[in-house]
C-alpha positions in Angstrom: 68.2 -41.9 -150.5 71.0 -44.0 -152.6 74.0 -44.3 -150.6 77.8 -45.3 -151.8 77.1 -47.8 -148.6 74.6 -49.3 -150.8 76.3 -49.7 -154.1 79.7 -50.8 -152.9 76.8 -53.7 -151.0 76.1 -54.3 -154.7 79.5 -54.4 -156.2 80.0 -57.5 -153.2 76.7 -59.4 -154.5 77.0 -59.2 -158.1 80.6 -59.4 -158.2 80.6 -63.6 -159.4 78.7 -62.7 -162.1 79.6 -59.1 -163.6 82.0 -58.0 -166.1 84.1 -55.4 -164.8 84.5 -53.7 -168.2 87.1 -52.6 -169.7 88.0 -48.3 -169.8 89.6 -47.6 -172.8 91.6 -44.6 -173.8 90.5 -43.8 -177.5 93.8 -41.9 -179.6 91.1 -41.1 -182.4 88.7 -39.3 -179.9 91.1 -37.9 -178.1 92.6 -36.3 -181.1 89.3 -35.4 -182.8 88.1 -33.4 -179.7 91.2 -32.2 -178.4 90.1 -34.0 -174.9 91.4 -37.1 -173.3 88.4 -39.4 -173.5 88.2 -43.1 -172.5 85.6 -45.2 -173.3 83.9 -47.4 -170.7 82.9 -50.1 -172.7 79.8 -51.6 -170.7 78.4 -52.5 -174.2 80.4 -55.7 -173.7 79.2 -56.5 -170.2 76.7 -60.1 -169.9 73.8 -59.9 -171.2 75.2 -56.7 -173.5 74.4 -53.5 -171.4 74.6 -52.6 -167.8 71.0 -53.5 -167.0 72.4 -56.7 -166.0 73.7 -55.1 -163.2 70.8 -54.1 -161.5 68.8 -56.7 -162.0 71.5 -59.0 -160.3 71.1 -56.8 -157.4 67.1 -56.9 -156.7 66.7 -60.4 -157.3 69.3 -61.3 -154.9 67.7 -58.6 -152.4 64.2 -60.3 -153.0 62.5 -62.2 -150.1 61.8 -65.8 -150.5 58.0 -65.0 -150.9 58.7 -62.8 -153.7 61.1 -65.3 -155.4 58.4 -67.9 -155.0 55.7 -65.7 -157.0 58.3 -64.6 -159.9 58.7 -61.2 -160.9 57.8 -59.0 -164.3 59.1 -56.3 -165.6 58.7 -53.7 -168.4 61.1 -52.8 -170.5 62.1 -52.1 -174.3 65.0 -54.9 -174.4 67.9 -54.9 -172.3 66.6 -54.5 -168.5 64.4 -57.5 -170.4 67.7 -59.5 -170.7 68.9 -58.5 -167.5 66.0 -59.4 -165.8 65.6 -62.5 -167.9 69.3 -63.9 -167.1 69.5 -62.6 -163.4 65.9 -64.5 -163.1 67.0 -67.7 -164.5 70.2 -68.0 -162.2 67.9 -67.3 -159.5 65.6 -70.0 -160.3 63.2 -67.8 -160.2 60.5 -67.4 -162.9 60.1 -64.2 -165.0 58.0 -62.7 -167.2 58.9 -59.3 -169.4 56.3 -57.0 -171.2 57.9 -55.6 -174.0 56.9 -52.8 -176.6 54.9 -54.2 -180.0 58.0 -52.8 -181.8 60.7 -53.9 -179.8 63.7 -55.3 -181.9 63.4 -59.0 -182.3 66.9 -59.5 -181.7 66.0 -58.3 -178.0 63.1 -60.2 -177.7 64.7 -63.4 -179.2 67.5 -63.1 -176.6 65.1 -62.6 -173.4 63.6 -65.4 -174.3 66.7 -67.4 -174.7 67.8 -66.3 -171.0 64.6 -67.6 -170.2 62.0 -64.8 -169.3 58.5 -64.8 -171.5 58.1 -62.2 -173.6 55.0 -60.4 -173.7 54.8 -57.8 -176.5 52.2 -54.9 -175.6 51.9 -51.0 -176.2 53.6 -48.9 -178.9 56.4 -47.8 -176.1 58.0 -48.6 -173.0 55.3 -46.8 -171.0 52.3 -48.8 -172.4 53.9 -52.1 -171.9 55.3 -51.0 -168.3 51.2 -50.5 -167.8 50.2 -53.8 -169.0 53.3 -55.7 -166.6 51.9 -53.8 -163.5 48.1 -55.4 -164.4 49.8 -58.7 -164.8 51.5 -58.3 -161.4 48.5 -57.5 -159.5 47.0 -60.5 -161.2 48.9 -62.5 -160.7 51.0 -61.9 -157.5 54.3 -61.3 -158.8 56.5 -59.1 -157.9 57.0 -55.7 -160.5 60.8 -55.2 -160.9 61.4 -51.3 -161.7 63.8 -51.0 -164.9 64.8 -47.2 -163.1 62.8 -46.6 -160.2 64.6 -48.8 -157.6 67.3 -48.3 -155.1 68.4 -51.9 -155.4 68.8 -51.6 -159.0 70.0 -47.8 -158.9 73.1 -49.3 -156.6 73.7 -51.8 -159.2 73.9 -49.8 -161.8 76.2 -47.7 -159.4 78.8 -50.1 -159.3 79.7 -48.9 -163.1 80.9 -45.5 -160.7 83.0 -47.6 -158.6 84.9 -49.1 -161.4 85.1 -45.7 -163.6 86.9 -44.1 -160.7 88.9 -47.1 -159.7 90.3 -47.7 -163.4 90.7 -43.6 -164.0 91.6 -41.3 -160.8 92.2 -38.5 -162.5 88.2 -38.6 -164.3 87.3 -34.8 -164.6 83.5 -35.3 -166.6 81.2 -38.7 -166.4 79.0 -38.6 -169.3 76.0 -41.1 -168.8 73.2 -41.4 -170.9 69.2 -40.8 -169.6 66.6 -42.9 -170.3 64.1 -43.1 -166.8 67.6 -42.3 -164.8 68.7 -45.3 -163.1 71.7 -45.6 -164.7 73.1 -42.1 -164.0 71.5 -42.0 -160.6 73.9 -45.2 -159.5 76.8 -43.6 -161.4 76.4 -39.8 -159.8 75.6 -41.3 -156.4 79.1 -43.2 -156.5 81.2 -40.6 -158.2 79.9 -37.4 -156.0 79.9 -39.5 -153.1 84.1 -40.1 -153.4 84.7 -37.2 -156.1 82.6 -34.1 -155.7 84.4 -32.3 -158.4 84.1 -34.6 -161.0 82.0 -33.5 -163.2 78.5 -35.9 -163.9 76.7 -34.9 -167.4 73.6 -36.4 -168.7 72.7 -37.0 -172.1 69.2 -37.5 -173.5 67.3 -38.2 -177.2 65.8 -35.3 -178.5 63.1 -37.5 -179.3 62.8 -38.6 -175.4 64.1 -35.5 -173.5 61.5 -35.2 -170.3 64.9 -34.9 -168.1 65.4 -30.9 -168.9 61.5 -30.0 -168.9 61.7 -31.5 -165.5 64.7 -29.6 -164.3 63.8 -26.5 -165.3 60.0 -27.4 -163.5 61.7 -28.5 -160.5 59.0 -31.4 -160.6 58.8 -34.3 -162.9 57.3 -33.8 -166.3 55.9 -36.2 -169.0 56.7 -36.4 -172.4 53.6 -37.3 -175.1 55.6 -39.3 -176.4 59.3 -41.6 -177.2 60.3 -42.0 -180.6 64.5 -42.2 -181.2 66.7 -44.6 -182.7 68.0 -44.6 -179.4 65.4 -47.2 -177.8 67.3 -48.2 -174.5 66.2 -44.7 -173.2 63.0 -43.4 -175.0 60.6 -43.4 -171.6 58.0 -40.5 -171.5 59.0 -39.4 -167.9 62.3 -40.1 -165.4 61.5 -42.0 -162.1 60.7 -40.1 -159.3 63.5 -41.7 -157.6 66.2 -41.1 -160.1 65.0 -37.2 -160.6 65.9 -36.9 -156.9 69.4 -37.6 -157.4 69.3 -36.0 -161.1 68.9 -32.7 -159.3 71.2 -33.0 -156.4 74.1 -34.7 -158.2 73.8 -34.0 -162.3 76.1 -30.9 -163.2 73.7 -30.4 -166.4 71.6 -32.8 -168.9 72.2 -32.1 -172.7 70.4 -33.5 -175.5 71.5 -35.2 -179.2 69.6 -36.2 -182.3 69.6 -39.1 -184.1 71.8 -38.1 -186.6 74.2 -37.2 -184.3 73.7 -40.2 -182.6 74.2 -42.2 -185.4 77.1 -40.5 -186.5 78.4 -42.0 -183.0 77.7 -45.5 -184.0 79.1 -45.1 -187.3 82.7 -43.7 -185.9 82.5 -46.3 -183.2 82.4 -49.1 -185.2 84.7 -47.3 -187.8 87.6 -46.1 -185.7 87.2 -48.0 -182.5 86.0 -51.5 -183.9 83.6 -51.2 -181.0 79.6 -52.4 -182.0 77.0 -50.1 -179.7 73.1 -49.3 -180.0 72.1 -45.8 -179.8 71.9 -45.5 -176.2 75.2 -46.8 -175.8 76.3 -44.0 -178.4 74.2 -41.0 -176.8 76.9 -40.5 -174.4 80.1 -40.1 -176.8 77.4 -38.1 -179.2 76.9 -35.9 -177.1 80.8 -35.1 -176.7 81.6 -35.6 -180.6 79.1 -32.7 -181.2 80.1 -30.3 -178.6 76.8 -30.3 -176.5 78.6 -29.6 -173.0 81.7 -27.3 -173.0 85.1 -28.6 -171.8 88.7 -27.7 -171.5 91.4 -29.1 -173.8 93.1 -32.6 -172.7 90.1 -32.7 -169.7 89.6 -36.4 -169.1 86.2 -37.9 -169.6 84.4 -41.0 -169.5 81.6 -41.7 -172.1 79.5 -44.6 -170.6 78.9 -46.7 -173.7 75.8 -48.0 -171.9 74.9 -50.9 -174.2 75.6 -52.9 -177.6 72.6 -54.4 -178.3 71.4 -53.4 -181.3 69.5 -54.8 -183.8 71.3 -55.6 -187.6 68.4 -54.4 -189.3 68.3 -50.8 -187.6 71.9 -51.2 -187.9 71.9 -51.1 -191.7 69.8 -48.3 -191.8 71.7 -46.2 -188.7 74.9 -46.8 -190.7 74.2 -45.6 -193.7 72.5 -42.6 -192.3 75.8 -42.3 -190.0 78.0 -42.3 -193.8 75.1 -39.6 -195.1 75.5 -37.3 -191.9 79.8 -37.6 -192.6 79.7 -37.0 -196.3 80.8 -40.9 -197.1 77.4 -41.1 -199.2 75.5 -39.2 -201.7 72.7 -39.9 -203.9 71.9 -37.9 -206.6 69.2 -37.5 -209.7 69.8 -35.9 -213.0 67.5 -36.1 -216.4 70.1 -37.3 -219.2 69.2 -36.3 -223.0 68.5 -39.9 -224.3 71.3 -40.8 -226.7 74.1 -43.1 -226.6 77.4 -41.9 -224.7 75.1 -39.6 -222.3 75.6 -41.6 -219.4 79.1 -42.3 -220.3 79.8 -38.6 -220.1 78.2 -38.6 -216.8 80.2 -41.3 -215.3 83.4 -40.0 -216.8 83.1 -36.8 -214.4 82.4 -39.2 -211.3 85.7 -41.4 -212.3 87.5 -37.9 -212.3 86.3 -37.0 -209.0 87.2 -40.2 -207.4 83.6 -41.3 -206.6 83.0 -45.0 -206.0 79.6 -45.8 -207.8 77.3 -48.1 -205.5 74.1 -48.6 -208.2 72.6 -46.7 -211.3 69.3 -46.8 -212.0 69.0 -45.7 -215.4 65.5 -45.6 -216.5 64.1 -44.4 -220.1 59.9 -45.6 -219.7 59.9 -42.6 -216.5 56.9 -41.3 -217.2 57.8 -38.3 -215.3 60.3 -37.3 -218.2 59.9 -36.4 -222.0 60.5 -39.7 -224.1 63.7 -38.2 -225.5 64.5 -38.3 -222.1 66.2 -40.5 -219.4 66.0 -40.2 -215.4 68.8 -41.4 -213.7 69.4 -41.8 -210.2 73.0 -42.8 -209.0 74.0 -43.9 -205.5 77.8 -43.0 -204.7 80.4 -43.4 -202.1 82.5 -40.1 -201.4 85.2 -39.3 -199.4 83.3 -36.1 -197.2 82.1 -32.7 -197.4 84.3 -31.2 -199.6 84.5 -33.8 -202.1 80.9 -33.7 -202.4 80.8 -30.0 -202.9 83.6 -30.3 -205.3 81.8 -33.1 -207.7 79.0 -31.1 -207.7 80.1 -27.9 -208.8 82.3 -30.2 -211.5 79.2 -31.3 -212.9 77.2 -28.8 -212.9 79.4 -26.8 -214.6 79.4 -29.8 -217.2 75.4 -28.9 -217.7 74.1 -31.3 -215.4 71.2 -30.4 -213.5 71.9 -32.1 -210.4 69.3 -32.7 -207.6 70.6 -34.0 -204.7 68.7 -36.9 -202.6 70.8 -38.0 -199.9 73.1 -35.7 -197.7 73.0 -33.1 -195.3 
């Protein structure tokens, strides 16, 4: 079993070449949740997530005769770069099966740190079958992205430096992918604080942590699909579930909307730039998934930042949607000149930013005397969209809205 022997072994090790990242008190989280929460920024650490970490660790645990015959891995992007830069240092030659669909920003950055890419399988669990072929093909050694006490202590370091940076932690909330990460962080938390709390958070689309729990034996998923692809695996490693349900206080889960919404404040109130597993954690806190007491101090683990711009676009604007910052609308307009003018006129009133009009007269869903229009608008929340609406229709519009919640 993981030991705090063991990870403070890996703190020494990886020390020359980790980031000990910052923990950062947040006054606009703190005031929106009535909590003290501080952020633990790993999303800027090498590499741009913790993986890094314990990847460090099992290479520079490997024997020379697995050095010689290089390693492989599976993995859906960042235990790819960590592998890929840990590998490299090493001298040692890697290879890193990687989902079909894996962002290209991830796959273009492995490959810069010097690992081939492999792309295989619609998930991580088809391409983590393919790497394990390859290794016994080809003699190289299979680095674990979870399922590894070398890389669980690694990742376990992240629970040294939580506790030496805040003392007075009362709740760790760690996001769940195949349960390395939290397994390293429990382990080192429990092990000095037993009364800090340790919460996990998983993807509704990739929750096989509380089917398991409630089984008391490990359970696969049929399949991963969230935004949130640093943790969609089918099933936790059996490893990690040992420590899950010896040491994790409770595992909660978040959607992708709230996930997103995560991203979205992140970047908006904290200037801080993560990917949806490094925004599970402070989700799942934002959207009251785990009760807590007023001014309790907890840590989200913003696990990584590598996230791709063209999901970002798309996780953004579905972030503004979920908040009420956006709103799309349709309405048929009678067809004569000044109808539109009328129509905009109420959205001035209201204060709403127009992003586009498309104003189309040849619809041939509509009579000819007719025009569709569809308008894409920046508002200012909830109640501002409830309030435009009523506004026009009570104006006669007959309003069909697109976009919002």
């Amino acid at each position: 079993m993981l030991s705090l022997a063991n990870i403070k072994a890996a703190r020494d090790r990886i020390k020359p070449v980790i980031r000990q990242t910052p923990l950062r008190y947040s006054d606009r989280f703190s005031e929106l949740t009535d909590a003290s929460i501080y952020l633990k920024l790993e999303n800027i650490q090498r590499t741009g997530a913790f993986k890094l970490r314990g990847a460090m660790n099992r290479i520079a645990t490997l024997s020379e005769a697995d050095r010689s015959g290089g390693v492989i891995t599976a993995s859906a992007g960042n235990h790819a770069q960590g592998v890929a830069f840990a590998a490299t240092r090493a001298g040692v030659d890697s290879k890193i099966v990687m989902p079909t669909h894996a962002p290209v920003s991830k796959r273009q950055s492995t490959e810069r740190y010097g690992g081939e890419v492999i792309l295989h399988g619609e998930d991580y669990d088809a391409a983590q079958q393919r790497a394990h072929e390859i290794a016994d093909t080809e003699d190289r050694y299979y680095l674990h992205a979870f399922d590894d006490q070398a890389v669980m202590a690694g990742q376990g370091t992240i629970g040294l430096e939580i506790l030496d940076a805040c003392p007075s932690v009362e709740t760790v909330v760690v996001p769940i992918g195949g349960g390395g990460l939290i397994s390293g962080i429990a382990t080192a938390i429990k092990a000095q604080k037993p009364d800090v709390r340790v919460i996990g958070v998983q993807a509704e689309g990739a929750a096989s942590a509380p089917p398991s729990l409630a089984a008391d034996e490990l359970q696969s998923i049929d399949s991963a699909e969230t935004i949130a692809d640093g943790i969609a695996t089918r099933q936790i490693g059996a490893q990690p579930f040992e420590i899950l349900q010896s040491h994790v206080d409770e595992v909660v889960t978040v959607s992708d909307s709230e996930i997103a919404v995560a991203i979205t404040y992140l970047l908006e109130r904290e200037k801080t730039l993560t990917e949806g597993a490094g925004a599970a954690a402070l989700a799942a806190v934002l959207h009251d998934r785990f009760s807590f007491a007023d001014n309790e101090v907890i840590v989200p683990a913003l696990c990584g930042g590598n996230i791709d711009m063209n999901q970002l676009t798309t996780v953004l604007l579905r972030g503004l949607v979920e908040t009420g910052r956006y709103l799309r609308i349709h309405t048929i307009l009678e067809d004569y000149p000044g109808a539109l003018e009328e129509l905009v006129a109420i959205l001035a009133a209201y204060d709403a930013n127009i992003y586009a009009i498309n104003h189309n007269r040849t619809s041939r869903t509509v009579s000819m005397e007719k025009a569709d229009v569809e308008i894409e608008l920046e508002t200012m929340g909830p109640t501002h969209i409830e309030s435009l609406l009523e506004a026009l229709r009570e104006d006669g519009f007959e309003v069909e809205v697109l976009d919002w919640v």
